[in-house]
DOKOLNU-408229 format. One record per residue (C-alpha): residue number from 0; z, y, x; residue in one letter. Coordinates in steps of 0.02 Angstrom, whole numbers, plus 50000, padded with zeros to 5 digits. Layout:
NUM	Z	Y	X	A
...
//
This chain:
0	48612	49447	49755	X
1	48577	49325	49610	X
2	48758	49239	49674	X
3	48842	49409	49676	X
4	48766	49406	49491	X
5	48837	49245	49449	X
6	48984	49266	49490	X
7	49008	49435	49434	X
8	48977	49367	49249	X
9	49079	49209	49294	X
10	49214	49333	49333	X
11	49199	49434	49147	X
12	49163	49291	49038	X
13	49323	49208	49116	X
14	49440	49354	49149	X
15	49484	49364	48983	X
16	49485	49527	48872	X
17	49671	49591	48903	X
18	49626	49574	49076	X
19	49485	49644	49082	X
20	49514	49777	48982	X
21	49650	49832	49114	X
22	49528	49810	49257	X
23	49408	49916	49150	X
24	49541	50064	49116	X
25	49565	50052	49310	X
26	49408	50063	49357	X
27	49381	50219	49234	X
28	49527	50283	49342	X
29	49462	50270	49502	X
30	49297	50348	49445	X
31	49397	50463	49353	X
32	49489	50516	49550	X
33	49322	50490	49637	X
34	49207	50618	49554	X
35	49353	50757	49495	X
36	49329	50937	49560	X
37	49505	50956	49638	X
38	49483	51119	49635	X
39	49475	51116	49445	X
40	49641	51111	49336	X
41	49651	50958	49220	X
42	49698	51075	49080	X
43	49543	51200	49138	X
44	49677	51334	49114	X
45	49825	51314	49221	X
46	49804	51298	49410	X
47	49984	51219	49410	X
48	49924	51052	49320	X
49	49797	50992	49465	X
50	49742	50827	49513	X
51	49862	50721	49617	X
52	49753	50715	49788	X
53	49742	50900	49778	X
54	49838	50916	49927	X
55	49744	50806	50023	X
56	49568	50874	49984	X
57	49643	51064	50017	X
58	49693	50995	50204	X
59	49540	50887	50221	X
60	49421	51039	50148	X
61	49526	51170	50276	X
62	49470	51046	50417	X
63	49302	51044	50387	X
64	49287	51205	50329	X
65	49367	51278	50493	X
66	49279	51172	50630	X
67	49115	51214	50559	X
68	49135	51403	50555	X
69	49013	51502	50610	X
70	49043	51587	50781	X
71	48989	51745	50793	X
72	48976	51908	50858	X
73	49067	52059	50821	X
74	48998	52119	50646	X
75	48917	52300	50661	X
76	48901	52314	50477	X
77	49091	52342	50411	X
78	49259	52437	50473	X
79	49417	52413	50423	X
80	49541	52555	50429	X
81	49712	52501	50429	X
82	49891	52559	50392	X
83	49979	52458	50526	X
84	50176	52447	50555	X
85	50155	52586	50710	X
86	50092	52691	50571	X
87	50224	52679	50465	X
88	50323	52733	50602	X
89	50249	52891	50633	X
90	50236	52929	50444	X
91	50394	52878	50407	X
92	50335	52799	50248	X
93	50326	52629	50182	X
94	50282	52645	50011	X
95	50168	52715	49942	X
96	50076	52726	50107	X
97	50042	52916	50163	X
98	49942	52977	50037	X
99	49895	53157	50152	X
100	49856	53051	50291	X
101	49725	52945	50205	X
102	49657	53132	50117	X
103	49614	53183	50296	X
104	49562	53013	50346	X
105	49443	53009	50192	X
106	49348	53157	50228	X
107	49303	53131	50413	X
108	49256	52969	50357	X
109	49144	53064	50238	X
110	49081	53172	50377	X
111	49045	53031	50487	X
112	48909	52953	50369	X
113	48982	52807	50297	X
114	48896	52698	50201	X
115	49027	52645	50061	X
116	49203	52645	50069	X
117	49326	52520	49991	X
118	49507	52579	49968	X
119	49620	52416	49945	X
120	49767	52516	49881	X
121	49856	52500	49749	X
122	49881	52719	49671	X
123	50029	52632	49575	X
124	50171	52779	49583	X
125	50170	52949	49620	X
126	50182	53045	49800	X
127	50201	53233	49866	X
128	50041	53223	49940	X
129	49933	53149	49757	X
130	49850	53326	49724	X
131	49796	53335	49923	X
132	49716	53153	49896	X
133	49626	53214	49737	X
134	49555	53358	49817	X
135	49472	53266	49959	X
136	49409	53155	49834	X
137	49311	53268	49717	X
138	49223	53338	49876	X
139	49186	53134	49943	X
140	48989	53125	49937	X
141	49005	52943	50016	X
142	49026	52823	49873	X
143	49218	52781	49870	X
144	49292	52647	49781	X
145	49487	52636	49718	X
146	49580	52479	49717	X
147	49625	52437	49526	X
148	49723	52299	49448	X
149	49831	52286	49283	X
150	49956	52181	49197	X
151	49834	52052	49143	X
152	49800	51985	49315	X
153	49931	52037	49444	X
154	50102	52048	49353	X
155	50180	51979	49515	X
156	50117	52147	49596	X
157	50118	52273	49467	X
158	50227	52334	49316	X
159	50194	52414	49162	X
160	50243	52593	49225	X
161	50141	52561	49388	X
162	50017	52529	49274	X
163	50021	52687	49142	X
164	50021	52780	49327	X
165	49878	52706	49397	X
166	49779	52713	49236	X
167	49790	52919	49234	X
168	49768	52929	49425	X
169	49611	52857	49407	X
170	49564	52949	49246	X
171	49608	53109	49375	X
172	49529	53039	49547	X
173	49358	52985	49448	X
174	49187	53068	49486	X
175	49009	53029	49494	X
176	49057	52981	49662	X
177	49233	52885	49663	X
178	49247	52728	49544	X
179	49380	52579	49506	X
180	49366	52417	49585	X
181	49466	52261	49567	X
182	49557	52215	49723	X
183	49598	52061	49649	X
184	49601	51896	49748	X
185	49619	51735	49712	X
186	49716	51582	49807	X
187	49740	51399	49766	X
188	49909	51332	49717	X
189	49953	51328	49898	X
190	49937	51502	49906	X
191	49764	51505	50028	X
192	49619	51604	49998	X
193	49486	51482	49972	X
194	49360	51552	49859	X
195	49266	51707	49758	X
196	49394	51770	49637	X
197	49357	51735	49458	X
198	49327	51914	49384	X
199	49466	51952	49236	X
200	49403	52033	49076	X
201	49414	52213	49063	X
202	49421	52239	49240	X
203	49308	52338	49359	X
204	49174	52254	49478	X
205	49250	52176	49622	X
206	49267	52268	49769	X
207	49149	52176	49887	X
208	49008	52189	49722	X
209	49056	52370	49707	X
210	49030	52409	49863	X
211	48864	52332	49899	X
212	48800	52246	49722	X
213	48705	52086	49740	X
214	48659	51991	49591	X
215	48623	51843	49668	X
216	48838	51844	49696	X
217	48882	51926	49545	X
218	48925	51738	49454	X
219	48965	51682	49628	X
220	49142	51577	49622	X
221	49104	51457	49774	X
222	49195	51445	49951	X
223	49236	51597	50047	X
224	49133	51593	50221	X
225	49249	51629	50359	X
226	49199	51631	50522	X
227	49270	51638	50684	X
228	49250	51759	50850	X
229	49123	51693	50958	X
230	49187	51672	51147	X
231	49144	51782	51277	X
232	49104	51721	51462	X
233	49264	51759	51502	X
234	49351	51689	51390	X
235	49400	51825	51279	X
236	49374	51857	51099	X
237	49321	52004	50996	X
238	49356	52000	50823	X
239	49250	51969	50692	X
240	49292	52108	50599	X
241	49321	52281	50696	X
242	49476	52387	50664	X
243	49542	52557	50681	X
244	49709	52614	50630	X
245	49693	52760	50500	X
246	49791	52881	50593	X
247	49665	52897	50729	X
248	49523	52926	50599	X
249	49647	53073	50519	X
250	49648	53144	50697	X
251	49504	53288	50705	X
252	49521	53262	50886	X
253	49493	53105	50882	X
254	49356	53081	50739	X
255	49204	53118	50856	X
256	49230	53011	50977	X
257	49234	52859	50824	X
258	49092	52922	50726	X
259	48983	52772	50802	X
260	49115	52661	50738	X
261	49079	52743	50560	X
262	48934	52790	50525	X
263	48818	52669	50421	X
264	48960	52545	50389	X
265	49058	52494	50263	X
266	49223	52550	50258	X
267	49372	52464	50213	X
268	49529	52554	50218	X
269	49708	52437	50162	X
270	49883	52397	50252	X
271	49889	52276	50383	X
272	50084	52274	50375	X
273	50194	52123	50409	X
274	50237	52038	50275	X
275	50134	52110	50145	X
276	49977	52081	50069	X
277	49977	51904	50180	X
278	49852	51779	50148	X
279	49823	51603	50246	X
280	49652	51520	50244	X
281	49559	51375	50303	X
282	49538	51443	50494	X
283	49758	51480	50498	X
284	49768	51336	50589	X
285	49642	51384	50726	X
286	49691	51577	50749	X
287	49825	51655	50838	X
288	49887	51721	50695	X
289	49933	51612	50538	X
290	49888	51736	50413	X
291	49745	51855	50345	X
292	49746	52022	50282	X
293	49677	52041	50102	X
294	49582	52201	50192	X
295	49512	52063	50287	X
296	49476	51947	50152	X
297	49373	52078	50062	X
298	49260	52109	50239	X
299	49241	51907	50262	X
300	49169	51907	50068	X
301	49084	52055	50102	X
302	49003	52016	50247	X
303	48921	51845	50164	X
304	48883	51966	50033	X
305	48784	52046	50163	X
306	48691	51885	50241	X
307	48651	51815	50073	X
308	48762	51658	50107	X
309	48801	51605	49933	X
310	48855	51409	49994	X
311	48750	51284	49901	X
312	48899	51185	49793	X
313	48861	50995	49764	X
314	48781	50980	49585	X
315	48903	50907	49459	X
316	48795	50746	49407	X
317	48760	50736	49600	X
318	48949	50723	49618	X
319	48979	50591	49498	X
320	48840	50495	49527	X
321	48916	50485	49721	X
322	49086	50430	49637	X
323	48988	50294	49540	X
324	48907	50227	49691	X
325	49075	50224	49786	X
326	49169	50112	49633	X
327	49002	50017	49644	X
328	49026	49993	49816	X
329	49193	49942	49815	X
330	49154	49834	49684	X
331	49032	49719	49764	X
332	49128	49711	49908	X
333	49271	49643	49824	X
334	49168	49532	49726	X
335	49076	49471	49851	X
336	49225	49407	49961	X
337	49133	49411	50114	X
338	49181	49336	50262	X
339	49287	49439	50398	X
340	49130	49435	50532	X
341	49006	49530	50373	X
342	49144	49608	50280	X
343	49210	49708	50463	X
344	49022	49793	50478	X
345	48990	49839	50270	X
346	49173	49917	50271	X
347	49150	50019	50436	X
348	48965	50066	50358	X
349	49065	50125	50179	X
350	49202	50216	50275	X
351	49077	50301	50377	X
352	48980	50365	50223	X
353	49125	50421	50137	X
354	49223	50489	50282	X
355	49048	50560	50338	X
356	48931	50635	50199	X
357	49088	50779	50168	X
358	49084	50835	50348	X
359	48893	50825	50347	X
360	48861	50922	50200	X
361	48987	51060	50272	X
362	48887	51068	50436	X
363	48731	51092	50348	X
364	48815	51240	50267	X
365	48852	51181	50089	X
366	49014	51224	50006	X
367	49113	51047	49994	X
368	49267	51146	49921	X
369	49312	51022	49762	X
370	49201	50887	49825	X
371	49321	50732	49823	X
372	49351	50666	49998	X
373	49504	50598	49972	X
374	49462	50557	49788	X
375	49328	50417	49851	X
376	49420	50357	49975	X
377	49550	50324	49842	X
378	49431	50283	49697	X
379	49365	50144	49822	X
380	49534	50072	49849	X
381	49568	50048	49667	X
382	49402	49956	49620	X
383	49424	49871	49766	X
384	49586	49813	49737	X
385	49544	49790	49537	X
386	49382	49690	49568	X
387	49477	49603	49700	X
388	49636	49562	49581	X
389	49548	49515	49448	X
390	49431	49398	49538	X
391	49576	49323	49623	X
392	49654	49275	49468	X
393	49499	49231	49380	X
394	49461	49115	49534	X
395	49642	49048	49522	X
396	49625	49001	49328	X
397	49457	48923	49372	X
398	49547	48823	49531	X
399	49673	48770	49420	X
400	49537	48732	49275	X
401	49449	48636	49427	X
402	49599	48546	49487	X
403	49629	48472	49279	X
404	49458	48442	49252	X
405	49467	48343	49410	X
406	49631	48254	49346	X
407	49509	48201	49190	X
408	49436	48084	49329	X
409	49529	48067	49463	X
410	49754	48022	49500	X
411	49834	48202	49528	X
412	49861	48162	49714	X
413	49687	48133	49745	X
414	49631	48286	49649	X
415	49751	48401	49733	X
416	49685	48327	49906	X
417	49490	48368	49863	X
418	49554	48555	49811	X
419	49644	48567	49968	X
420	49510	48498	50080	X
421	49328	48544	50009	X
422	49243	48455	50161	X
423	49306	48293	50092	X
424	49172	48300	49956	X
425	49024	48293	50094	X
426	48905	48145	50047	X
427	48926	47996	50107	X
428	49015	47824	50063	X
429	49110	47669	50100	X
430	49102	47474	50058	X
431	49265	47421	49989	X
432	49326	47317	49862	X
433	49375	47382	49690	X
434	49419	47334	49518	X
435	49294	47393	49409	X
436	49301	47426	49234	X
437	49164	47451	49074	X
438	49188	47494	48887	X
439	49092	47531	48754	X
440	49121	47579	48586	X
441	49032	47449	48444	X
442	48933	47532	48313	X
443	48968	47719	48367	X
444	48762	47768	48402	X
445	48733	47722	48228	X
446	48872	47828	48157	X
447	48815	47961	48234	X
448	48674	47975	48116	X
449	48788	47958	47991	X
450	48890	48115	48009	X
451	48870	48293	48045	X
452	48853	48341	48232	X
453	48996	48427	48239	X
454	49092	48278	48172	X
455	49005	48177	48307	X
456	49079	48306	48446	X
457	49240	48301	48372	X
458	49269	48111	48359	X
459	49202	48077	48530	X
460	49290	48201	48625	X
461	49465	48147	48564	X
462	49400	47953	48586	X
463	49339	48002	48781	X
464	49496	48090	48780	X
465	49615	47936	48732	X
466	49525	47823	48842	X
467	49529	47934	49001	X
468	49739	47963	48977	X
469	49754	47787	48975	X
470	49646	47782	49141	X
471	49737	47904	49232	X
472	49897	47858	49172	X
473	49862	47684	49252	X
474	49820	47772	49451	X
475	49637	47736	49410	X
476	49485	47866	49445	X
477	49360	47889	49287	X
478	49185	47858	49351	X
479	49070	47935	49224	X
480	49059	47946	49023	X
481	48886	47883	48985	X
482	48904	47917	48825	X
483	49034	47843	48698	X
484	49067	47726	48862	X
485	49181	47753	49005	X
486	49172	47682	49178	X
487	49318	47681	49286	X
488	49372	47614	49458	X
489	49545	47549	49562	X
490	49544	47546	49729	X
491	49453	47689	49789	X
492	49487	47834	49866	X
493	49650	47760	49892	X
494	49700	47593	49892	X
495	49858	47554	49814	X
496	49964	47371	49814	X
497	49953	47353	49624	X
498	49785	47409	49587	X
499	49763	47252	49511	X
500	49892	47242	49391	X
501	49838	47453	49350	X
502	49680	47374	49301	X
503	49711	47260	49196	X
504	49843	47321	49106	X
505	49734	47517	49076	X
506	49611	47369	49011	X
507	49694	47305	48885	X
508	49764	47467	48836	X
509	49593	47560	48820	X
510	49574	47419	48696	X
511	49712	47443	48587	X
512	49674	47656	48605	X
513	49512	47596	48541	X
514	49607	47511	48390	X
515	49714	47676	48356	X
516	49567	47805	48354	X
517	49484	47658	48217	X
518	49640	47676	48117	X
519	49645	47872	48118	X
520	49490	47938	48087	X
521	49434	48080	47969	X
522	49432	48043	47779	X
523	49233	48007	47727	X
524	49182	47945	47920	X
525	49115	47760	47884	X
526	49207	47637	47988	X
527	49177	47622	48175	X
528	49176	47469	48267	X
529	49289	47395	48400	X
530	49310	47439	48579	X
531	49245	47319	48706	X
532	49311	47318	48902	X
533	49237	47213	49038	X
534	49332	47211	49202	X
535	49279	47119	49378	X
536	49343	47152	49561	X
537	49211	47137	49722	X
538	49156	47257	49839	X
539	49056	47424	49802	X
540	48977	47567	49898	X
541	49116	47723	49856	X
542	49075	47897	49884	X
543	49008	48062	49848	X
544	48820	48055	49812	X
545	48698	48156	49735	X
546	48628	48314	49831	X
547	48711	48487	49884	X
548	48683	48593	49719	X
549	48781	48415	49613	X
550	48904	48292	49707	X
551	48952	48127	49605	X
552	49105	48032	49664	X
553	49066	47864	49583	X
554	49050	47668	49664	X
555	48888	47578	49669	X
556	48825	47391	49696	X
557	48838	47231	49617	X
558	49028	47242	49557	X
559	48967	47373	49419	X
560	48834	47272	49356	X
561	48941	47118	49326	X
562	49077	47229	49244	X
563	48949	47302	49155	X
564	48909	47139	49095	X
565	49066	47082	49060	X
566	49090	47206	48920	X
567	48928	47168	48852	X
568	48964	46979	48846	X
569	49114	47013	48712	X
570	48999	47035	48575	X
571	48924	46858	48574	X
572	49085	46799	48652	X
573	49175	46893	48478	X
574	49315	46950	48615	X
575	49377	47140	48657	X
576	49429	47120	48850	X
577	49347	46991	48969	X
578	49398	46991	49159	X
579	49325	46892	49288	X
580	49412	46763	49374	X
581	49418	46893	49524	X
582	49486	47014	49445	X
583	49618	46892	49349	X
584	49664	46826	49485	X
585	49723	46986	49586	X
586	49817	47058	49432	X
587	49977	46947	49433	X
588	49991	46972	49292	X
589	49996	46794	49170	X
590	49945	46845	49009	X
591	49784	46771	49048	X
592	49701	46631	48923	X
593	49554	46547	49002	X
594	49377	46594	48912	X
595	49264	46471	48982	X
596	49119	46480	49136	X
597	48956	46552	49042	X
598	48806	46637	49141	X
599	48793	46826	49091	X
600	48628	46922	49031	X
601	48510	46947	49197	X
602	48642	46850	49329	X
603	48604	46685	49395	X
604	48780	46622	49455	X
605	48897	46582	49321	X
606	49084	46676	49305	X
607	49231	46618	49228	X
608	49293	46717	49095	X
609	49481	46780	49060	X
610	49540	46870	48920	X
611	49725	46953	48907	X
612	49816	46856	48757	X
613	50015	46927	48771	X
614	50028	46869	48592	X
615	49938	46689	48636	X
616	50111	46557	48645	X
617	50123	46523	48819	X
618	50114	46319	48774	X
619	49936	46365	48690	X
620	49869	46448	48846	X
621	49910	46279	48960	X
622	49833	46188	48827	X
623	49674	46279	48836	X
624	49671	46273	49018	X
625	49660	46082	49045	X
626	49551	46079	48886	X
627	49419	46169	49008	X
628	49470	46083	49151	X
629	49399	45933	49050	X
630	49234	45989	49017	X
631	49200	46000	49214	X
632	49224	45825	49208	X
633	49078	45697	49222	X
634	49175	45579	49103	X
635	49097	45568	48949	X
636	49230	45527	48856	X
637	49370	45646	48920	X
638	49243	45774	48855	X
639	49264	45694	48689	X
640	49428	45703	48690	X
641	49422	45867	48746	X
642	49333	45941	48610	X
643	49462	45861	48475	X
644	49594	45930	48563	X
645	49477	46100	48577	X
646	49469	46064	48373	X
647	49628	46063	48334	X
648	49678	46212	48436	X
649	49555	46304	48350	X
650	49624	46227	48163	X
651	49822	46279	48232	X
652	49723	46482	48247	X
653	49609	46507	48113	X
654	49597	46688	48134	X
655	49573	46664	48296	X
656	49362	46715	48326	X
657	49371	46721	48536	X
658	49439	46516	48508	X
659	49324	46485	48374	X
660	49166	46548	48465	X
661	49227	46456	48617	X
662	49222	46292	48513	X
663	49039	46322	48473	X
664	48991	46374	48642	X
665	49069	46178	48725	X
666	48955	46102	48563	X
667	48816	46183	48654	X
668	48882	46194	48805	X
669	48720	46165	48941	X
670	48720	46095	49129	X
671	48861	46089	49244	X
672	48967	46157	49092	X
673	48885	46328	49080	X
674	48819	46425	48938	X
675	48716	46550	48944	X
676	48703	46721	48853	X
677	48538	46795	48819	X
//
């Protein structure tokens, strides 16, 4: 987890703030699509300006909603009495239905000791038969309630002389007995019947309320139960909701045979014609037919009316706080970048809690109409892919920040090889031989007291900087800064046929680098002193070393120390480069003036000492050379006249320091020709 951590604040201090500002506005989106009630309008006005995934969650919700619907029996509590098609036939009307058919209807209804009755009719225009209908409704002692609706609601069913009719048949029909009631139903934009209508202002209770008031429902705007016909043995289905068509409840023949049918029920009388008054709902898929009454409609809300089944919805904070954990989710996973064999098992685990808590929650009987199936599965998807994005291309920046800070010390070839194989940094090494190569800058640890800290920074990073160009410019990989010093190294991890040559010329030119950056500094820094360089070729341990949290690739062994040495030795030597005779002779380069045999600070065997003189006249280079030859001699006078001819060199370069300091080192010079430093 603390790694997760890491790299999570790796990922926003380096993603950069354009960046990751559009991973944050992303990320708002997803939560944004993750915890939305689909079911709500964006504008909370118009249903026509929904969420994009509506149509998703409306198929996903009608799945879940329709194979967990409660099977049940017949329900003994409600009738419907319908105007079917065959009635229309034998009335001969279509609209308005046969208004002296439902009169006698009504009132053996009323005689049969009904409990309510609902009329889901529409009294919208006038009929022969209006003053028959009126009658039988003053005399109704069964509580009868007229379907009402206006303008304001249903102006797709209704007009404004409908309306002025309707309004004075119910001034005319209305007793202490016989009420309005809205009929009004509501669908989603896909025109199915999914929930409690939300009641209009100025209209009368709805019909289902009227009919058998409940105040636990009254506010009630959740999912409409439906349920489905529970099987019989044989196979055969009763429906939910008994019927009987209207003209056998007209029939006094026929109305005592039904009065078990009627009597304690609640009545709901409406058309059940083709083509009218059609709804679809979550079970149209699993019935034989592919639409609803709105009679029926009214006796599904009813009946959960009746059982009390006001669905549970998921709480608001509940269902963003899901949405947060599924972008949190998604999140970490991304971040993590797990491999396939753990990221396999945590994606089947997230899929199955978002696929699964919708379908459990709907089993358990809540209402997951508006919960946002789809929406997480989609929300997830775009954190995913936003974490993952921007942690791709923060890892990118950082490989490519890896592979130029590993050009700082290494050739481009070999850095681009250590990206592209990591297992080539595991620890171990190698003898080989390498040119080796030490500098140090004169008087800089004393200036640094000198000058403001910042100053310091600033002066030694563009020094390091000048130094390591010339390095890498010359094939050669940069050891370590220690420091104002720089080590380097040729040979190693590739060997290359002028190595030599590399390294001596990147020595001299860290020298004159070092004599630019003394020319160019700051006003009001005091003056710094010169650049030294020791370089010296023998063998070394190469390799990566340290421990698993910090890998060094760097050379060890005796080589380093002399070239470490080396460098040191020009400031009692008063030169700026000194090679070894190893390393001068492997450079082929010949440039070289000969600095005499002397034994370095802490080393017992002597080395003789080369320095690179291009400016030195080429006749002035032999002459030194058998001057020092002389001085191995045993003759005591070709010493002599070696150090007159020593003398005079010296007199023919005044300015000359290196020759001069080599003149007093052959006055001194000790046994076998060597003189010792320190």
């Amino acid at each position: 987890m603390s790694g997760l951590w890491r790299r999570g604040a790796r990922v926003v201090r380096d993603a950069g703030r354009w960046r990751l500002a559009s991973t944050l506005i992303v990320l708002l989106l997803a939560l944004f699509v993750a915890g939305w009630d689909w079911n709500r309008p964006l504008d909370g006005v118009s249903s026509q300006r929904e969420i994009p995934t509506a149509d998703a969650e409306r198929g996903l919700y009608d799945w879940r909603a329709a194979t967990f619907a409660p099977r049940v029996a017949q329900d003994p509590r409600i009738l419907m009495v319908v105007y079917d098609d065959q009635t229309l036939i034998a009335t001969r009307k279509r609209s308005p239905l046969d208004r002296g058919l439902l009169a006698r209807a009504l009132r053996n209804i009323d005689a049969m000791g009904a409990k309510s009755i609902g009329i889901d009719i529409l009294f919208d225009q006038p009929q022969d038969e209006d003053a028959e209908l009126l009658a039988a409704l003053h005399a109704m002692r069964t509580p009868v309630w007229l379907g009402y609706a206006n303008l304001g609601d249903n102006r797709e069913q209704i007009i404004f002389e409908q309306q002025q009719f309707l309004d004075r048949f119910m001034a005319q029909a209305r007793t202490d007995r016989v009420h309005p009631a809205s009929i009004r139903l509501e669908t989603d934009a896909d025109n199915v019947a999914r929930s409690w209508p939300v009641p209009t202002k100025g209209q009368p209770p709805l019909l289902t309320l009227a009919m058998q008031p409940s105040p636990p429902f009254r506010d009630y705007r959740g999912a409409i139960r439906f349920r489905l016909p529970l099987a019989h043995v044989d196979g055969s289905e009763a429906p939910v909701i008994p019927s009987l068509q209207i003209d056998l409840l007209a029939d006094p023949a026929m109305a005592p045979a039904l009065a078990s049918m009627v009597r304690g029920r609640h009545v709901l009388i409406g058309g059940d014609i083709v083509d009218i008054d059609q709804f679809e709902t979550p079970l149209s898929g699993r019935q034989a037919r592919s639409t609803m009454i709105g009679l029926e409609v009214h006796a599904t809300m009813l009946a959960q009316l009746l059982d009390g089944a006001k669905l549970p919805a998921v709480p608001e904070g509940a269902r963003w706080l899901a949405a947060l954990l599924v972008i949190l989710a998604a999140a970490i996973t991304s971040l993590a970048e797990l491999r396939w064999f753990t990221l396999l098992p945590a994606l089947a685990v997230q899929a199955g809690a978002i696929a699964g808590l919708p379908v459990w929650l709907q089993a358990r009987g809540w209402d997951t109409k508006g919960l946002p199936a789809v929406g997480w599965v989609l929300g997830w998807v775009l954190a995913f892919t936003a974490i993952g994005v921007t942690a791709r291309a923060v890892t990118s920046q950082q490989r490519r920040f890896a592979q130029a800070a590993l050009g700082k010390y290494l050739p481009r070839d070999i850095a681009a090889q250590i990206l592209a194989e990591p297992e080539k940094l595991a620890l171990h090494g190698e003898k080989r031989p390498i040119f080796t190569l030490f500098t140090d800058l004169e008087g800089f640890t004393k200036l640094s007291h000198a000058i403001a800290p910042e100053m310091v920074a600033q002066l030694l990073n563009r020094y390091l900087d000048m130094l390591s160009d010339v390095v890498l410019s010359h094939g050669g990989t940069i050891d370590k800064f220690v420091g104002d010093a720089v080590v380097a190294f040729w040979g190693a991890p590739i060997a290359r046929s002028d190595d030599g040559r590399n390294a001596a010329l990147a020595a001299y030119a860290m020298w004159q680098a070092g004599e630019a950056f003394r020319r160019d500094l700051p006003p009001g820094v005091p003056p710094i002193g010169r650049t030294r360089v020791g370089l010296h070729h023998g063998e070394a341990i190469v390799g990566n070393f340290g421990g698993e949290g910090r890998i060094q690739y760097t050379a060890l062994g005796d080589s380093m120390n002399t070239a470490s040495r080396l460098e040191a030795a020009n400031k009692a030597l008063e030169t700026n480069v000194l090679a070894s005779r190893d390393a001068m002779e492997r450079s082929g380069l010949d440039w070289w003036r000969p600095m005499g045999r002397v034994r370095l600070r802490g080393r017992a065997t002597p080395v003789d000492l080369f320095e690179p003189a291009p400016d030195f006249p080429v006749g002035d280079r032999a002459e030194l050379a058998e001057i020092l030859e002389a001085f191995d001699a045993e003759d005591g006078a070709a010493r002599a006249e070696a150090m007159k001819r020593l003398q005079m060199l010296v007199n023919h370069h005044p300015e000359d320091a290196a020759l001069a300091n080599l003149l007093y080192r052959c006055e001194y010079i000790g046994e076998g020709g060597i003189y010792g430093l320190g």
